[in-house]
N, CA and C atoms as a LAMMPS dump frame, in Angstrom:
ITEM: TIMESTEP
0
ITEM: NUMBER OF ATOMS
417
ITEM: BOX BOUNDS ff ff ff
-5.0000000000000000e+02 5.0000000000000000e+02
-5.0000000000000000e+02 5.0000000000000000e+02
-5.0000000000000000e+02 5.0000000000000000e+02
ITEM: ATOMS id mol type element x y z
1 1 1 N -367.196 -168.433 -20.739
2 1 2 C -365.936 -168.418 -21.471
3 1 3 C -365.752 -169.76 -22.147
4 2 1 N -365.29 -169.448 -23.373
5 2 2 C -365.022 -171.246 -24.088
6 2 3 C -363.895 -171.669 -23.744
7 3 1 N -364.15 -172.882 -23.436
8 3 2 C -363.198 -174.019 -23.012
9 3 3 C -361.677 -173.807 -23.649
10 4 1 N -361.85 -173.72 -25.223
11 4 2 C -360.546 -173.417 -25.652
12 4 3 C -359.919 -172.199 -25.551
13 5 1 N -360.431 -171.451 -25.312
14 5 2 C -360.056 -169.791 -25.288
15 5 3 C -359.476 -169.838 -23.562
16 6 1 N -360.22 -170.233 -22.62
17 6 2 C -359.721 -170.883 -20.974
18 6 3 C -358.245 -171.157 -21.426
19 7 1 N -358.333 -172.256 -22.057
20 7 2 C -356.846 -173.416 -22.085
21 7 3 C -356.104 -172.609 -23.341
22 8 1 N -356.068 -171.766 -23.828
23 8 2 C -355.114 -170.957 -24.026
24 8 3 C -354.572 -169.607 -24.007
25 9 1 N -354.811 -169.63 -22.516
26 9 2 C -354.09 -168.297 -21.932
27 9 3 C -352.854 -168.928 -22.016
28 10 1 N -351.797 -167.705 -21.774
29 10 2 C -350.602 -167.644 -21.741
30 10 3 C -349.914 -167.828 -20.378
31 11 1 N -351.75 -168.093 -19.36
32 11 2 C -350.986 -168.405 -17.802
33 11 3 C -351.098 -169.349 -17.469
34 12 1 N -351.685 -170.407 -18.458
35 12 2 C -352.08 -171.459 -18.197
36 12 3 C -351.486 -172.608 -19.114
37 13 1 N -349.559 -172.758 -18.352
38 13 2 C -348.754 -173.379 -19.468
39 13 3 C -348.35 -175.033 -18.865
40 14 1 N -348.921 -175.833 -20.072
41 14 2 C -348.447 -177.316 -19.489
42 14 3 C -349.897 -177.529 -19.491
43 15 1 N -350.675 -177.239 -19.15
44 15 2 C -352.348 -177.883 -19.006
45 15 3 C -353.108 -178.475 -20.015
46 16 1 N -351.915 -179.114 -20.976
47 16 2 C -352.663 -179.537 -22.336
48 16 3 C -353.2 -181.037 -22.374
49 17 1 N -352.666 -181.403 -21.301
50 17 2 C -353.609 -182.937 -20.932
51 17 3 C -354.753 -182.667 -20.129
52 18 1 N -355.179 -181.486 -19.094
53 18 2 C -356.339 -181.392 -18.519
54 18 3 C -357.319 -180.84 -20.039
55 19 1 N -356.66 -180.18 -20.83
56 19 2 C -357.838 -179.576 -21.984
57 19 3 C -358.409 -181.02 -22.165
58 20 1 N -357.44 -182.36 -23.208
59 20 2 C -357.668 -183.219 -23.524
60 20 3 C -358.883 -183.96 -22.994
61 21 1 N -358.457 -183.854 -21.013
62 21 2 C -359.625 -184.79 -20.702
63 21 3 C -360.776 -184.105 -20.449
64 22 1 N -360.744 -183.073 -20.732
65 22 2 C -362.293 -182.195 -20.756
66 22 3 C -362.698 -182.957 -22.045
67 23 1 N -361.884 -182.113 -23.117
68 23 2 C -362.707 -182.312 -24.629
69 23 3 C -363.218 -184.045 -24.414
70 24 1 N -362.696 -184.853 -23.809
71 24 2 C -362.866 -186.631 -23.85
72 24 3 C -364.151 -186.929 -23.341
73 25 1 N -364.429 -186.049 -22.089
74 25 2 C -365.144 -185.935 -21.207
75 25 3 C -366.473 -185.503 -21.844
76 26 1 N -366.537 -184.134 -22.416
77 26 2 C -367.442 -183.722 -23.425
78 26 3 C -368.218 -184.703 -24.311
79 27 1 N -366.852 -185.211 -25.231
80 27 2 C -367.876 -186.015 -26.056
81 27 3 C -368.512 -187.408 -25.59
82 28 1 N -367.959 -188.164 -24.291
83 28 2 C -368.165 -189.477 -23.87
84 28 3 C -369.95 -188.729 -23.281
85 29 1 N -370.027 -187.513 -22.732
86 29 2 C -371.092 -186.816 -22.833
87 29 3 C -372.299 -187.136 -23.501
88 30 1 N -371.876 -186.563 -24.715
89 30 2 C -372.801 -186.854 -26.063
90 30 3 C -373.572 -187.871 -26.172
91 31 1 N -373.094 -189.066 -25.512
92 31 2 C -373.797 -190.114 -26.656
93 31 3 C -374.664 -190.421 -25.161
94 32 1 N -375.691 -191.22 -26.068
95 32 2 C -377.079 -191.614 -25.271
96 32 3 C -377.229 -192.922 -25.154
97 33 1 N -376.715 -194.03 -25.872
98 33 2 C -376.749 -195.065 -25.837
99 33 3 C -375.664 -196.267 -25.817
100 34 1 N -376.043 -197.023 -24.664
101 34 2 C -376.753 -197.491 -23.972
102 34 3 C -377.014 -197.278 -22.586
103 35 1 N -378.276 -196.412 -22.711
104 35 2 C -378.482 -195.983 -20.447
105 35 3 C -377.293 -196.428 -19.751
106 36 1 N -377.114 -195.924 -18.739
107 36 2 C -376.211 -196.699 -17.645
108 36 3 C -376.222 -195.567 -16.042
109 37 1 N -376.032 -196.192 -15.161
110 37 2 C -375.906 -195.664 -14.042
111 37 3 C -374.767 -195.838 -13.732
112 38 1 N -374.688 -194.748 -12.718
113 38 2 C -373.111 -194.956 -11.746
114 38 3 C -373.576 -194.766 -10.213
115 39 1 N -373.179 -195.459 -9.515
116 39 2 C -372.934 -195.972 -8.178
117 39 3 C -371.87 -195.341 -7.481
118 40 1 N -371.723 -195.09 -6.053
119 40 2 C -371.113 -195.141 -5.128
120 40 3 C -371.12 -196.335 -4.782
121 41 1 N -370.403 -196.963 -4.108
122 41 2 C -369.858 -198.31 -3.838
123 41 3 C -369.798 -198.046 -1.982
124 42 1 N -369.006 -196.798 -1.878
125 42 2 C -368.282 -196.752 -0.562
126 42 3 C -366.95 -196.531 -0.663
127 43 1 N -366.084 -196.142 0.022
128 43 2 C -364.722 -196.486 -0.085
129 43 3 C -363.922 -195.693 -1.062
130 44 1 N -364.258 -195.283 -2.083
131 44 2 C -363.713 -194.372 -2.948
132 44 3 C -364.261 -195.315 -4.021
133 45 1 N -364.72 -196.587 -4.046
134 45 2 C -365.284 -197.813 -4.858
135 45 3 C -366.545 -197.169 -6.322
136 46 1 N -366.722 -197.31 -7.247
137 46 2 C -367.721 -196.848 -8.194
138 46 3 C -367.911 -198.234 -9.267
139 47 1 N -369.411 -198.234 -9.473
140 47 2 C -369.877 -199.581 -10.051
141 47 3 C -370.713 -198.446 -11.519
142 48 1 N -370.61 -199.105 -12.207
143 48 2 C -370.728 -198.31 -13.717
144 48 3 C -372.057 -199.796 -14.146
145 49 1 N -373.335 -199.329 -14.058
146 49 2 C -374.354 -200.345 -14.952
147 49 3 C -375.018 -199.473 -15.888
148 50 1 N -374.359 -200.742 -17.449
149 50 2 C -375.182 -200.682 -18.657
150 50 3 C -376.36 -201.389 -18.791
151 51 1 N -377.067 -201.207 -19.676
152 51 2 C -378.167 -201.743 -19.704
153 51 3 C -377.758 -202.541 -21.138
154 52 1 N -377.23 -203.493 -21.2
155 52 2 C -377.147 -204.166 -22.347
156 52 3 C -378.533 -205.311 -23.174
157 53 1 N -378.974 -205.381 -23.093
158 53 2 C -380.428 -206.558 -22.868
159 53 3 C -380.218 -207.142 -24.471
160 54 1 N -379.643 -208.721 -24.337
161 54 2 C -379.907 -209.028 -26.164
162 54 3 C -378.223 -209.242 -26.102
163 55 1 N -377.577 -208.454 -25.568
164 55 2 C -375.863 -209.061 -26.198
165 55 3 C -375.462 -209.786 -24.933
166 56 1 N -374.628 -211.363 -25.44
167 56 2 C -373.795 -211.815 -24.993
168 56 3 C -372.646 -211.621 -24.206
169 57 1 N -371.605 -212.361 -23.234
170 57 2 C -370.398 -211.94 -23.028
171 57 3 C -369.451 -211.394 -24.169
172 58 1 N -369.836 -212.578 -25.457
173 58 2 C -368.45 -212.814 -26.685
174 58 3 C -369.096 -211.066 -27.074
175 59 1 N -370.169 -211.014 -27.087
176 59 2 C -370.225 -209.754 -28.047
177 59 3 C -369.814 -208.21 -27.073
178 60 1 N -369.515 -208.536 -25.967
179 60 2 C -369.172 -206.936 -25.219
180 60 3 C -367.741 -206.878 -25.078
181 61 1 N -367.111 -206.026 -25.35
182 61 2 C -365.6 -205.643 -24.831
183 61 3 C -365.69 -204.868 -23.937
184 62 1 N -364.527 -204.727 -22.795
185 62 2 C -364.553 -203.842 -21.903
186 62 3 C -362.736 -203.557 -21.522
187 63 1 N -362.598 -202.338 -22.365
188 63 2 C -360.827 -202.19 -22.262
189 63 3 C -360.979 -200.617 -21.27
190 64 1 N -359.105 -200.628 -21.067
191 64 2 C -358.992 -199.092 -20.439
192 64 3 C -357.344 -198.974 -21.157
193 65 1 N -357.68 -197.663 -21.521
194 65 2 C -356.334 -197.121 -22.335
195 65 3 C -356.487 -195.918 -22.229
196 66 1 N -355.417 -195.384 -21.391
197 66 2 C -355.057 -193.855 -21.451
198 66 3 C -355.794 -193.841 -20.422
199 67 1 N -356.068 -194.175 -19.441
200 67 2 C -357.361 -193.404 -18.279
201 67 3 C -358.504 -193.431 -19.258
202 68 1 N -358.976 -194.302 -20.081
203 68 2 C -360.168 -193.9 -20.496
204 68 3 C -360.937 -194.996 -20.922
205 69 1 N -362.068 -195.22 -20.37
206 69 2 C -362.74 -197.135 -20.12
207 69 3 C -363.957 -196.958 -21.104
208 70 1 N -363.741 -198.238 -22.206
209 70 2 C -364.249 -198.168 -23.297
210 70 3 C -365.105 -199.583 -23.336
211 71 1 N -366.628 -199.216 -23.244
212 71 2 C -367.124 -200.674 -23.409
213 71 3 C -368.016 -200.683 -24.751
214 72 1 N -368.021 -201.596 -25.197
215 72 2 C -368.044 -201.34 -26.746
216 72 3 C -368.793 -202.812 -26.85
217 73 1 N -370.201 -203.03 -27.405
218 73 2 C -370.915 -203.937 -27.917
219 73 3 C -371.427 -204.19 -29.62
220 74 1 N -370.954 -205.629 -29.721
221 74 2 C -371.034 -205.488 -31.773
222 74 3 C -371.846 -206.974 -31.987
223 75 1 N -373.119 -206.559 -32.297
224 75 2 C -374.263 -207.754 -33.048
225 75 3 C -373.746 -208.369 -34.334
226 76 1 N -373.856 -209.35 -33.77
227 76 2 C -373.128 -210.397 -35.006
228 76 3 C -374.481 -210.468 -35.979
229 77 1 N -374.379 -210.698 -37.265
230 77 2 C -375.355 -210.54 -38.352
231 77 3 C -376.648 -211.132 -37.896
232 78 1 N -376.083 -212.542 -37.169
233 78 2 C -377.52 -213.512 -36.921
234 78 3 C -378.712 -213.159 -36.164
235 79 1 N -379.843 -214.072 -36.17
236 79 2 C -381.142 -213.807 -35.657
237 79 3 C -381.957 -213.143 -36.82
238 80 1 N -383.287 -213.119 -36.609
239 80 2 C -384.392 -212.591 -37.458
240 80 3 C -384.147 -211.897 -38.42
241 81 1 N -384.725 -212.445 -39.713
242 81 2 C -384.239 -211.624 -40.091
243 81 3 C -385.47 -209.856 -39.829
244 82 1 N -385.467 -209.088 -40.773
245 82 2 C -385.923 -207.44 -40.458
246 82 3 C -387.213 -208.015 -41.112
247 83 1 N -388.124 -208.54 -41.724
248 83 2 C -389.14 -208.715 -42.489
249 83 3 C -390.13 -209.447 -41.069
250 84 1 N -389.365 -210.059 -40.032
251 84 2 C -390.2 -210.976 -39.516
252 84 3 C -390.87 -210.028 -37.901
253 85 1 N -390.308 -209.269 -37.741
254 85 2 C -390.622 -208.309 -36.495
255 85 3 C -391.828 -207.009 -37.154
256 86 1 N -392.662 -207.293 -36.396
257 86 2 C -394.288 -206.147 -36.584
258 86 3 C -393.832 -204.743 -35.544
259 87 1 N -393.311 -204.865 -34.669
260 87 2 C -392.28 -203.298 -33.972
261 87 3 C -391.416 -204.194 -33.466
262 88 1 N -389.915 -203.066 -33.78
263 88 2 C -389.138 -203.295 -32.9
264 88 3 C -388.298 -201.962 -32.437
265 89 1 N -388.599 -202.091 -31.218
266 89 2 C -388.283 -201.375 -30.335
267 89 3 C -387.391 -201.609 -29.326
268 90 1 N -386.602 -202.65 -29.549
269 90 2 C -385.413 -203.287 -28.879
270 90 3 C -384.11 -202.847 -29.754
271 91 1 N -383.495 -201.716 -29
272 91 2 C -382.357 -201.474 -30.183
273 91 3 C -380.979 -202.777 -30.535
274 92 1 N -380.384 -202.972 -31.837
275 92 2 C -380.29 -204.427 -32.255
276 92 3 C -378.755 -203.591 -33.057
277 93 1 N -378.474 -202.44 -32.45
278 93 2 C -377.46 -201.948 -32.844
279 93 3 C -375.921 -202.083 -31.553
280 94 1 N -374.6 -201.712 -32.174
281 94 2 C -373.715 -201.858 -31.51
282 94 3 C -373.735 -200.594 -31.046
283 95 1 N -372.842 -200.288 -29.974
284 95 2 C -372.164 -199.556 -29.535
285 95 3 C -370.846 -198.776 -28.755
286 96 1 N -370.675 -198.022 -28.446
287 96 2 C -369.314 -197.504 -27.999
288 96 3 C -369.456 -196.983 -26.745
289 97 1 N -369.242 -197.166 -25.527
290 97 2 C -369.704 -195.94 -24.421
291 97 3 C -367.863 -195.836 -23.791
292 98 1 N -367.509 -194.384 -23.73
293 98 2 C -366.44 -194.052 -23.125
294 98 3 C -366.956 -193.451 -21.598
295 99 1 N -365.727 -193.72 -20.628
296 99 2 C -365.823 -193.022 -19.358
297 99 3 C -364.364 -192.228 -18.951
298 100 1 N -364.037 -191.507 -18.832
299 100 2 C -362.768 -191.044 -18.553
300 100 3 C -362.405 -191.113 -16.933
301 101 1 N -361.64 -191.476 -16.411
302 101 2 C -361.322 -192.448 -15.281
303 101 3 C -360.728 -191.558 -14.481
304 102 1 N -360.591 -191.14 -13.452
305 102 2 C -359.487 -189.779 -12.524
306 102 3 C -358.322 -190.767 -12.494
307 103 1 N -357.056 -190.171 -12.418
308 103 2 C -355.77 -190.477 -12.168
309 103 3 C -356.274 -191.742 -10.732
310 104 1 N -355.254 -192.711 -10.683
311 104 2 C -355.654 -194.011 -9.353
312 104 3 C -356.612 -194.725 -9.462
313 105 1 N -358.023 -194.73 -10.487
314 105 2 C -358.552 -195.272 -10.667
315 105 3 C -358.615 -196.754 -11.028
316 106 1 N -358.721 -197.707 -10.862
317 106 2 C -358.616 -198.989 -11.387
318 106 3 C -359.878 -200.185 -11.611
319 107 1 N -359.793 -200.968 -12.694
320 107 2 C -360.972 -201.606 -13.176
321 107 3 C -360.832 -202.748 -12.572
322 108 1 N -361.624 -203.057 -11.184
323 108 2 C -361.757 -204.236 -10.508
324 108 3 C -362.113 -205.485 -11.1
325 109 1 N -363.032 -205.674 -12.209
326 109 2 C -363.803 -206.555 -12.915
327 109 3 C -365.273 -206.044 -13.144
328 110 1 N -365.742 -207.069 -14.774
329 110 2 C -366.948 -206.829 -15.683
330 110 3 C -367.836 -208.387 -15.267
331 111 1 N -369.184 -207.773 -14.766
332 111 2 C -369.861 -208.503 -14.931
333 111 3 C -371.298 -208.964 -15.659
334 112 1 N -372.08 -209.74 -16.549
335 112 2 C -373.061 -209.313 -16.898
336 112 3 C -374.74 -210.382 -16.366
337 113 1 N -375.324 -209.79 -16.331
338 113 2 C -376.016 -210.149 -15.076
339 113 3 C -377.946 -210.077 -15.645
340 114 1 N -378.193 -210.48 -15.876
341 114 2 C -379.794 -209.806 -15.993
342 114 3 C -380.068 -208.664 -17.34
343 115 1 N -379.126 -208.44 -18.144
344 115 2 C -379.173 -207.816 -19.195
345 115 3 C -378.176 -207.022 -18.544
346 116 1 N -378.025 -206.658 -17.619
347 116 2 C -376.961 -205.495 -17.191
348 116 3 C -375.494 -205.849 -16.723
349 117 1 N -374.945 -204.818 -17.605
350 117 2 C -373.168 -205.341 -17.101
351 117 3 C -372.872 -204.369 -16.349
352 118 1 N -372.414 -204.709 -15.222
353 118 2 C -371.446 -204.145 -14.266
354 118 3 C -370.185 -204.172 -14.038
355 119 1 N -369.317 -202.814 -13.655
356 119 2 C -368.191 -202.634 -14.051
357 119 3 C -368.003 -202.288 -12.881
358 120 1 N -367.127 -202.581 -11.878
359 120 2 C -366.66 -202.067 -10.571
360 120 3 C -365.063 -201.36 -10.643
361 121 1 N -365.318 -200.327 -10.008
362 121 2 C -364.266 -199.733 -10.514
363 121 3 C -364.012 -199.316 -8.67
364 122 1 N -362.191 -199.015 -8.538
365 122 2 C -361.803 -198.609 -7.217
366 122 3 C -360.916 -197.507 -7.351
367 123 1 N -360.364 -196.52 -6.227
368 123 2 C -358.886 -195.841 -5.917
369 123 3 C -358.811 -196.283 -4.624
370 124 1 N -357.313 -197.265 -5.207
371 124 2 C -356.996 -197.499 -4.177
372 124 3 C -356.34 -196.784 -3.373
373 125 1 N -355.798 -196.488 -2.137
374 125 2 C -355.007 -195.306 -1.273
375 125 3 C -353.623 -195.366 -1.85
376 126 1 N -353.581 -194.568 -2.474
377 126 2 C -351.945 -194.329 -2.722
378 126 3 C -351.134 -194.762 -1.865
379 127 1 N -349.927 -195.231 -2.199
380 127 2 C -348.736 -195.008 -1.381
381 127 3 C -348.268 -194.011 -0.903
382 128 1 N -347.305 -194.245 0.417
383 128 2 C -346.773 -192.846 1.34
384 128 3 C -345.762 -192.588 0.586
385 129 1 N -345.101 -192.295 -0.009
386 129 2 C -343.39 -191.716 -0.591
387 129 3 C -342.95 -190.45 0.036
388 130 1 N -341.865 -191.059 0.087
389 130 2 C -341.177 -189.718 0.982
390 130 3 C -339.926 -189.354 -0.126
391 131 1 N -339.718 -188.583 -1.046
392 131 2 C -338.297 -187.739 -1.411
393 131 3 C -337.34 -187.397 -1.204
394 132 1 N -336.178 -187.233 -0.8
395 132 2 C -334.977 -186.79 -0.065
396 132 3 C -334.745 -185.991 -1.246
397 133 1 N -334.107 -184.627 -1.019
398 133 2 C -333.961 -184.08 -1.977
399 133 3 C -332.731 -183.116 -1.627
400 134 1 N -331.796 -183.707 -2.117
401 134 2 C -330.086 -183.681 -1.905
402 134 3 C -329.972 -181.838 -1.856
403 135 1 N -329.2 -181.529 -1.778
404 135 2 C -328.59 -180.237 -1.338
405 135 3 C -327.69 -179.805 -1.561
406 136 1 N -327.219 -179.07 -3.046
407 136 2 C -326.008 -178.516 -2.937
408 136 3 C -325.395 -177.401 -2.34
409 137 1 N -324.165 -177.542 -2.942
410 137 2 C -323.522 -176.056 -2.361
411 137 3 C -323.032 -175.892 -3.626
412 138 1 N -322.841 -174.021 -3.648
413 138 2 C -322.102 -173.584 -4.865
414 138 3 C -320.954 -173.783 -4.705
415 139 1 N -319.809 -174.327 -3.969
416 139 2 C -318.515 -174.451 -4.026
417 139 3 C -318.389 -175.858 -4.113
């Protein structure tokens, strides 16, 4: 059954932010570059490694907006120029990698290490809340 045809039944009302983080989910899917693994940590803990090899700190961003963690690398013009390399096989391009985050999730800190940046990510245990939830009367 297609995804959109699912998310619009007529029994399935209010679920228009779970469609969203599918479709987000889907396309963060798609893309292939740059490799990366994900980790168990322990704990509910998850460590996210790119394989960055060639970019700097200044050149990687690493934001989260909306539940959705965006690390994004951009090659500044400099270095060789294209005439002076016989193969290259080191990709020398930027990129975008999205992760869509579960609700409690939080971005512990970015580190970059050996060509690889690591992203540690946690849920922490919610809080207990308790509700009181008042009681009328019809008179």
């Amino acid at each position: 059954m297609n995804r959109s045809i699912l998310f619009d039944s007529p029994f399935l009302l209010g679920f228009e932010h779970t469609r969203s983080l599918i479709e987000r989910a889907a396309k963060a899917a798609a893309e292939s570059y740059p490799p990366y693994n994900v980790e168990d940590r322990g704990d509910g803990g998850l460590r996210i490694t790119l394989a960055v090899a060639g970019f700097t700190p200044e050149q990687l961003n690493v934001s989260v907006e909306d539940r959705q963690l965006t690390v994004t690398g951009k090659r500044d013009g400099g270095g060789k120029p294209e005439e002076a390399y016989l193969h290259r096989g080191i990709a020398a391009r930027g990129f975008a990698r999205s992760f869509v985050l579960a609700d409690g999730m939080v971005v512990e800190g970015a580190s970059l290490e050996h060509g690889l940046l690591h992203i540690d990510l946690a849920r922490p245990e919610p809080e207990m809340r308790i509700q009181q939830i008042p009681i009328r009367t019809a008179g």
